[in-house]
N, C-alpha and C positions, 0 to 999 in steps of 0.2 A: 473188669469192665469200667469204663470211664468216660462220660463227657464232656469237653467243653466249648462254648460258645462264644461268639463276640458278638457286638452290638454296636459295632465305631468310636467315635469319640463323643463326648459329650458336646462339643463345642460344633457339632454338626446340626444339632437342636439348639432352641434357644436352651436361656441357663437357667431357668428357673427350678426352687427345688421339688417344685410338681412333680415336671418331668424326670429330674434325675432320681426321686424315690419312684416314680412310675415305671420306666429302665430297671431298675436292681427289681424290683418285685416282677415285674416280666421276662427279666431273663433268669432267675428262681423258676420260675414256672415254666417255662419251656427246657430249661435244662432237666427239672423233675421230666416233665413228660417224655424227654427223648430219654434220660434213661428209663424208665416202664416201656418205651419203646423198643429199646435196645435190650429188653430178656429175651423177648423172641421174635428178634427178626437183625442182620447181620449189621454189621458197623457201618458197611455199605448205603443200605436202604435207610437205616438212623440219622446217618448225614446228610441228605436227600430231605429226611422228616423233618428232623431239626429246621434246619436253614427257610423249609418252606413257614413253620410258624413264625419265624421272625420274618419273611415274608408280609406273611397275613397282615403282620402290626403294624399301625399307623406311626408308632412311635421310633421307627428305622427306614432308613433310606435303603429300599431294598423293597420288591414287589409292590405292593400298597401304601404309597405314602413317596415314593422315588422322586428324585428330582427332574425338574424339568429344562430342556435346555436352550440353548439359543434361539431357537426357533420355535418355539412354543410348544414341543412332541416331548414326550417322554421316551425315552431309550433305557432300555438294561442290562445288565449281561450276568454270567451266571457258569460256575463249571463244578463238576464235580471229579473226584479220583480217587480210583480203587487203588488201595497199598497193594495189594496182592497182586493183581494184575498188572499195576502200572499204566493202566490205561484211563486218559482225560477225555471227557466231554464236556462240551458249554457252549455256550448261546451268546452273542456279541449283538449289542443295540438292537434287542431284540424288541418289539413295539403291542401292546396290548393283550398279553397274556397274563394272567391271575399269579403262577407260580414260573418262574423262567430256569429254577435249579430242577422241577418236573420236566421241563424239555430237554435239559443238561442230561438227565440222566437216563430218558428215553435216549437217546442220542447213542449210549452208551450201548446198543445194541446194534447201530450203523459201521460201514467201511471209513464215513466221513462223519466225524464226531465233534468237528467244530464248524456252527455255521453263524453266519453273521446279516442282518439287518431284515430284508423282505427273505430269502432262502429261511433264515431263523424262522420267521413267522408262518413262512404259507407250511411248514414242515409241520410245526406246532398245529397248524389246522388241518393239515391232511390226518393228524394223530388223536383228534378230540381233543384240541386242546381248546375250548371258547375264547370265545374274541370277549375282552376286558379290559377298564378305564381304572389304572393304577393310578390315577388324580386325588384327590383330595382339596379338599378349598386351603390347609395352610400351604401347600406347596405353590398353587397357583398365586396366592397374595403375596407371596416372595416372589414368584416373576416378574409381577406388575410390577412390583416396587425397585424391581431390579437387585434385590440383597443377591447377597456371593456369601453362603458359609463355609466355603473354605474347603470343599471337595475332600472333607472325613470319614464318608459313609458306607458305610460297609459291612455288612450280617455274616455268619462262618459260623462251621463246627466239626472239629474234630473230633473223634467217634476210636477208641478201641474195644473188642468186643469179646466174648468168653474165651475164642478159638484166639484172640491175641493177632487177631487182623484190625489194620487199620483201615480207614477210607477218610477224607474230607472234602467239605462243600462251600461253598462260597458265594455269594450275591451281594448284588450292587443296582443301585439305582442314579450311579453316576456323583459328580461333582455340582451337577446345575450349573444352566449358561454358560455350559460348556462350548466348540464350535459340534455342529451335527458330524458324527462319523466318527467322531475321538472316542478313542479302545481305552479301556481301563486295565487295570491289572488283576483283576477278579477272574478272567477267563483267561488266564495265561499263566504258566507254570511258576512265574514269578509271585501270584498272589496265591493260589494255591496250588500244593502241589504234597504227594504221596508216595512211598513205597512201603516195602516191609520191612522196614527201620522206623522210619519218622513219617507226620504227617500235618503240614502247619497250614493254617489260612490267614491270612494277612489284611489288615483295614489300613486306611494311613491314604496320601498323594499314592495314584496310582504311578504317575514316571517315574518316582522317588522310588517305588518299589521295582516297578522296571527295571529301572539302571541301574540298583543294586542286585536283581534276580533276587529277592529277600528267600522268600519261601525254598525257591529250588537251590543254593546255596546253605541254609542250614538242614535241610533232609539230607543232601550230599555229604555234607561234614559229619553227619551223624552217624551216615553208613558207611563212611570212612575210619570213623573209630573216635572223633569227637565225644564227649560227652552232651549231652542237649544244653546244658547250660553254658559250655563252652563253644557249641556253636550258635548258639545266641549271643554271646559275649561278642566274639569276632565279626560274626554278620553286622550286629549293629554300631559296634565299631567303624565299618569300611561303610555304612549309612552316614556317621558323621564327616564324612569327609566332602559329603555332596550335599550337606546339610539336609540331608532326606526328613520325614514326615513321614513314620509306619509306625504298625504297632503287629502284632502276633500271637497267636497261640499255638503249641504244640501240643502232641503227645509220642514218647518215643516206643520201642520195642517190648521193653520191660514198664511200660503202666506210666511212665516220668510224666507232668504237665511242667511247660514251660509258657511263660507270656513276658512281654516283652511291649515297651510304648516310648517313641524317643521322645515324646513332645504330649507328656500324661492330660487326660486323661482317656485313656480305651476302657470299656465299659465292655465285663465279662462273667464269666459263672461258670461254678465247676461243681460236677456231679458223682462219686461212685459208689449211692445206695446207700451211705452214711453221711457224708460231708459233706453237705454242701456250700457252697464259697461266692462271696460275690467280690469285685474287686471294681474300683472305681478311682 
């Protein structure tokens, strides 16, 4: 059993070393919690738990704290994927909800698993999900003032569990000042994505991960017969070529953790009931 998490890059925050010892001590502690999470209860639901506290935190772009875009609204989006299944759900510009990877993974019990903007939202309210202001005053004071940090931000965790099943989850609170309606790569198989091979979630420029399909490109190579570090190698290889902006974490079949950042530094931790690891 093993966890690991991301938390974006550092340079999505300001840089002070407040915040970046605030970061490594929060994501220590949500990686402990999701793994005591993950004794008894599946990879699945873990992934889901995970992603929601770094949700919770003001100190990620991702539920609580999200950026705000062009237009003054907060938008988010959010997916999760069973390795076993194979099956994605998420949530696209979805507007005033507490946790957007709980609607992700409610979703996961629908014919239609991916829904985007008011469909996302009234769906979330038909399910108890309450109506909630992901604002915070430093995000706001970045819009007034009009700062741009550079569309880094992005929470994840991938999850392998006793049975040796995978799942991962992913959440975003966007790039900020963004135009309204622009998709990210956090609800699309390019930012995360799963099967019973591999299972990686990806923070970085969401087109950058698009156009290279980052995530669904190294699960593929893995269940091709790549090794995880070899399909990291080549993924982020064919990222330099478009000068892309990602960063990654894996877990493969047999237990492997892989991460991965073209443009350092991505902000992560890792868990399996002994070692725990932060990396910055």
């Amino acid at each position: 059993m093993k966890v690991i998490i991301h938390g974006g890059f550092f340079s999505e925050s300001d840089q002070s070393h407040e915040v970046k010892t605030a970061k490594q001590e929060s994501l220590k502690n949500i990686a402990k919690r999701a793994f005591e999470f993950l004794q008894s209860n599946p990879a699945f639901d873990t992934a889901a738990f995970a992603v929601s506290l770094l949700e919770d935190d003001e100190l990620y772009n991702a539920g609580t704290g999200s950026q705000i875009q062009s237009d003054g609204i907060i938008r988010m989006s959010a997916a999760i994927m069973d390795g076993e299944t194979q099956k994605l759900s998420g949530v696209i510009n979805i507007q005033d909800v507490k946790n957007p990877v709980f609607v992700a993974k409610e979703l996961m019990n629908e014919d239609d698993r991916v829904l985007g903007g008011s469909g996302a939202k009234k769906y979330a309210a038909a399910h108890g999900f309450e109506n909630y202001s992901t604002e915070i005053p430093k995000r706001r004071q970045e819009y007034e003032e009009k700062l741009h940090n550079g569309g880094k931000g992005t929470v994840g965790c991938v999850v392998i569990d006793k049975n040796g099943k995978l799942a991962v989850a992913t959440s975003t609170g966007g790039k900020g000042f963004e135009i309204p309606g622009r998709i990210s790569d956090s609800a699309t198989v390019a930012g995360n994505y799963a099967n019973s091979f591999c299972a990686v979630s990806c923070t970085g420029v969401g087109e950058d991960i698009v156009s290279n399909a980052t995530a669904a490109k190294i699960v593929t190579r893995v269940t091709d017969g790549m090794s995880l570090n070899e399909a990291f190698d080549k993924t982020f290889e064919e990222l330099k070529l478009i000068d892309g902006f990602a960063g990654a974490i894996a877990i493969d079949k047999d237990g492997n953790l892989a991460h991965r950042d073209s443009h350092p530094t991505m902000v992560f931790a890792s868990f399996d009931g002994e070692n725990l690891e932060t990396f910055h």
